[in-house]
C-alpha positions in Angstrom: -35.9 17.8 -45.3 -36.3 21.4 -43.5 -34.1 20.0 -40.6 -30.7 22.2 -39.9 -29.4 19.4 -37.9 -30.5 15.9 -37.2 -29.4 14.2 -33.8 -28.4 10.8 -33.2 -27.3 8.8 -30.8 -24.8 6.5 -32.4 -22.8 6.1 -35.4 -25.1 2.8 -36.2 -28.0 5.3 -36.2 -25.8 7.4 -38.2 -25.6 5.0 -41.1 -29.8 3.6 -41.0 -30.7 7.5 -41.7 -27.6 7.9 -44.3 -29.1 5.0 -46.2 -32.5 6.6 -46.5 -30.8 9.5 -48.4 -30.2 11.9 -45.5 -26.6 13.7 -46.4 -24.4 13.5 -44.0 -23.6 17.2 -43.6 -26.8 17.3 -41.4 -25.9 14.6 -39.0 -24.7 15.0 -35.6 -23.5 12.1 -33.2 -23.9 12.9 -29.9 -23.7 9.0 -27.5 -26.2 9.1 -24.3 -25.1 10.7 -21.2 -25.2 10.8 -18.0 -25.0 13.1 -15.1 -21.9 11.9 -13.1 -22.9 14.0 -9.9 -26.0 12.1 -10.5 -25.2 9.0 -10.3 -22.4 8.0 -8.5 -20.4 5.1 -7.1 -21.6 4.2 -2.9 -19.5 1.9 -1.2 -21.4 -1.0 -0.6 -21.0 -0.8 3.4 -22.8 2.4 2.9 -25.7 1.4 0.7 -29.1 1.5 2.1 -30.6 -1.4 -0.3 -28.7 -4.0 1.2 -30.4 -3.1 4.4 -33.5 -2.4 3.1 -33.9 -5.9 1.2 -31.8 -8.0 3.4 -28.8 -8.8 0.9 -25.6 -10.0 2.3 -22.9 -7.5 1.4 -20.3 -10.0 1.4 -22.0 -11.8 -2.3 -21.4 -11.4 -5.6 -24.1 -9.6 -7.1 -25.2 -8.7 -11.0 -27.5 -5.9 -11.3 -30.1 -5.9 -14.2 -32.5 -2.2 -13.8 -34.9 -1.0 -16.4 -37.9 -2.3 -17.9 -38.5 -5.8 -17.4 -40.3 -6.3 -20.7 -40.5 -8.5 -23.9 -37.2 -7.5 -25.9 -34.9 -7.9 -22.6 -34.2 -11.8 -22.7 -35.5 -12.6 -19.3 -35.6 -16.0 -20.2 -32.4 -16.8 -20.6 -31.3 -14.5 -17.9 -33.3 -16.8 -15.7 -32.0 -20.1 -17.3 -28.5 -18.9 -16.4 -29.5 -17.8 -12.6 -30.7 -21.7 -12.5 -27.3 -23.0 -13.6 -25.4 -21.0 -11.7 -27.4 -21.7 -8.4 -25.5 -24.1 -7.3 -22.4 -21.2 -6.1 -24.6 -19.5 -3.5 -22.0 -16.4 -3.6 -23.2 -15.4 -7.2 -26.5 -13.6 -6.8 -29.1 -11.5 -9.4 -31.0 -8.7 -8.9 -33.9 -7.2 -10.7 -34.8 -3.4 -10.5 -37.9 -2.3 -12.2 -41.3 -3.0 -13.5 -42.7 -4.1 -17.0 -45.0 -6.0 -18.9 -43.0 -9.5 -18.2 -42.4 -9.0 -14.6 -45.5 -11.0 -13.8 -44.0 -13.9 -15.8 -40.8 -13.9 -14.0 -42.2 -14.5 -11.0 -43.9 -17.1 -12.0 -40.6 -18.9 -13.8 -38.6 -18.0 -10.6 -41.5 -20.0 -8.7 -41.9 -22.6 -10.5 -38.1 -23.4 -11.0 -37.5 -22.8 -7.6 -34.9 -20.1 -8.4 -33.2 -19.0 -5.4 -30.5 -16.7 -6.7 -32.7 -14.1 -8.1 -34.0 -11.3 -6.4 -37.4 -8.8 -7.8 -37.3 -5.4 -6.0 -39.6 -2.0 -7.6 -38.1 0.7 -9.3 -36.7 2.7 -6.8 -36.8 7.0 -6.3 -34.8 9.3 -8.4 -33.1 10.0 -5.6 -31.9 6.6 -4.6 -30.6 6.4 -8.3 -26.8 5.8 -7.4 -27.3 3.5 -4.3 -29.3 1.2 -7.6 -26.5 1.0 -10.1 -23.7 0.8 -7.0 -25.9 -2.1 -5.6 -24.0 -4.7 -7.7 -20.5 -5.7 -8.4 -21.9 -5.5 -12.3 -24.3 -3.9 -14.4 -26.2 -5.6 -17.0 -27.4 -4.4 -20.4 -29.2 -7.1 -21.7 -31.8 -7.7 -24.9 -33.2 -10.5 -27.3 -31.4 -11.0 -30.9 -32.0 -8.4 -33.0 -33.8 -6.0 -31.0 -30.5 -4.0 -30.2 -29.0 -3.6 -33.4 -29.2 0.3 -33.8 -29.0 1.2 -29.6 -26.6 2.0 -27.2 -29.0 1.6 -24.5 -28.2 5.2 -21.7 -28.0 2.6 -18.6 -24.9 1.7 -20.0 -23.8 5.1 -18.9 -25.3 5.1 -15.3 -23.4 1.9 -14.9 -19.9 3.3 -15.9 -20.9 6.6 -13.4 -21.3 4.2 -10.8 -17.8 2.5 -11.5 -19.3 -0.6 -12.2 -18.0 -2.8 -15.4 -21.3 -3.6 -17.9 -21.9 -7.0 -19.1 -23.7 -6.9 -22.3 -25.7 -9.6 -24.0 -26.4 -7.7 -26.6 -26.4 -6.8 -30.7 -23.1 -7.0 -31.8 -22.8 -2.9 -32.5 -21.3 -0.1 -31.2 -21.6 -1.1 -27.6 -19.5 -3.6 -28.3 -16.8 -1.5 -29.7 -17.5 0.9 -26.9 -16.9 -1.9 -24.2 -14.1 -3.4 -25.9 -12.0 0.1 -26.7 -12.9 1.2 -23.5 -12.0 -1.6 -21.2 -14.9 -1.5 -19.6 -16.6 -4.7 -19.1 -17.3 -8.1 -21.2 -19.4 -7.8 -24.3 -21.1 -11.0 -25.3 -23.3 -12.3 -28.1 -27.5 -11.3 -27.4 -28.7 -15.0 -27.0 -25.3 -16.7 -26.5 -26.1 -18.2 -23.1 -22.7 -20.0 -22.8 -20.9 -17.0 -23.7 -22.8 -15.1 -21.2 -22.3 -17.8 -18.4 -18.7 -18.0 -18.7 -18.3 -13.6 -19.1 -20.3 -13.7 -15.8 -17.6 -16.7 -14.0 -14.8 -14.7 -15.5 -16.2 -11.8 -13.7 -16.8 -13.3 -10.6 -13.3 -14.6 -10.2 -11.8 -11.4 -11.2 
C-alpha cells in the first residue's frame, strides 16, 4: 500500500498481484537477467569440464544445473535418460546439489542408468564453461510448480548460445521460447513430448 513501485518479474506475476487489488499504475515488469560478459559461450574444444570429468566431446549432451530438488521432475528426467540409453551419443548431465540428489543416485543405480552424469556445483568463476558444457540447456519442473516463473537460468542458457528445452508450466516461457526462436517448449510432465523435443534436437 505505501509502495511507489512494485517489481516483478513477469507479466504472469503481473496479473496474480493485479488480482489481489494492486493497481496497475504501480507495477513494473522487469524479466531476469543476466550478465552476458558473465556468462558466455566456450567452444567445447576449449572447455575444461570435459577434461576434468572425462566426457567425450564428440556426444550429444543436455545440461540440467540448479537445484536438484523436489519441484524439478527428476523422475521423469531419469525415466527418459533410461529410454533413450540405448543411442550412446545422447548423454545427461547434472550440475548442482539439493535435497533429492541423494535419491537420484540411488534411481541411477538401481536402474543401471548409464547416460546420466552427477557432478557438484561448480565456482562462480567456472560459470560459462557450465552452461557451454552442453549442446542444450534444460529448464525443467513438476506440473504446477512453474506457473507464475520464468526461472533466470533460462537466461544464462541463451548467454551461453545454447537453445533451452523447457518442460515446464505452460506460461510466459513458453511464449518467450516460442517468439524468440529459441529452443523447444514442452508440456511440465509430458514425457513423450519431452522425448521427441529432445530427438528433434539431437538430429538438428
Amino acid at each position: 500500500r505505501n509502495a511507489d513501485k512494485i517489481i516483478v518479474i513477469s507479466e504472469d506475476f503481473k496479473r496474480n498481484i493485479m488480482a489481489k487489488g494492486v493497481p496497475e499504475e504501480k507495477i513494473v515488469v522487469v524479466y531476469n537477467w543476466v550478465d552476458e560478459e558473465a556468462v558466455k559461450h566456450v567452444p567445447r574444444e576449449e572447455n575444461k569440464l570435459f577434461d576434468m570429468y572425462g566426457l567425450d566431446r564428440k556426444k550429444f549432451y543436455i545440461t540440467y544445473s540448479g537445484n536438484i530438488g523436489l519441484t524439478q521432475n527428476m523422475d521423469m528426467l531419469l525415466e527418459v535418460a533410461k529410454e533413450l540409453e540405448e543411442d550412446p551419443n545422447i548423454q545427461f548431465v547434472l550440475i548442482g546439489e539439493g535435497a533429492y540428489k541423494k535419491r537420484v543416485e540411488e534411481i541411477i543405480a538401481e536402474k543401471n542408468i548409464g547416460n546420466v552424469t552427477l557432478l557438484p556445483f561448480q565456482p562462480y568463476e567456472d560459470i560459462s564453461h557450465v552452461f557451454s558444457l552442453g549442446d542444450v540447456g534444460l529448464v525443467i519442473s513438476k506440473p504446477g510448480v512453474g506457473e507464475n516463473s520464468v526461472p533466470s537460468k533460462t537466461w544464462s542458457i541463451l548467454s551461453a548460445s545454447r537453445p533451452v528445452l523447457a518442460n515446464f508450466d505452460e506460461n510466459e516461457l513458453k511464449s518467450i521460447v516460442a517468439e524468440n526462436q529459441c529452443g523447444i517448449f514442452t508440456k511440465a510432465g509430458d514425457k513423450e513430448a519431452f522425448i521427441q523435443a529432445i530427438l528433434h534436437l539431437y538430429e538438428n
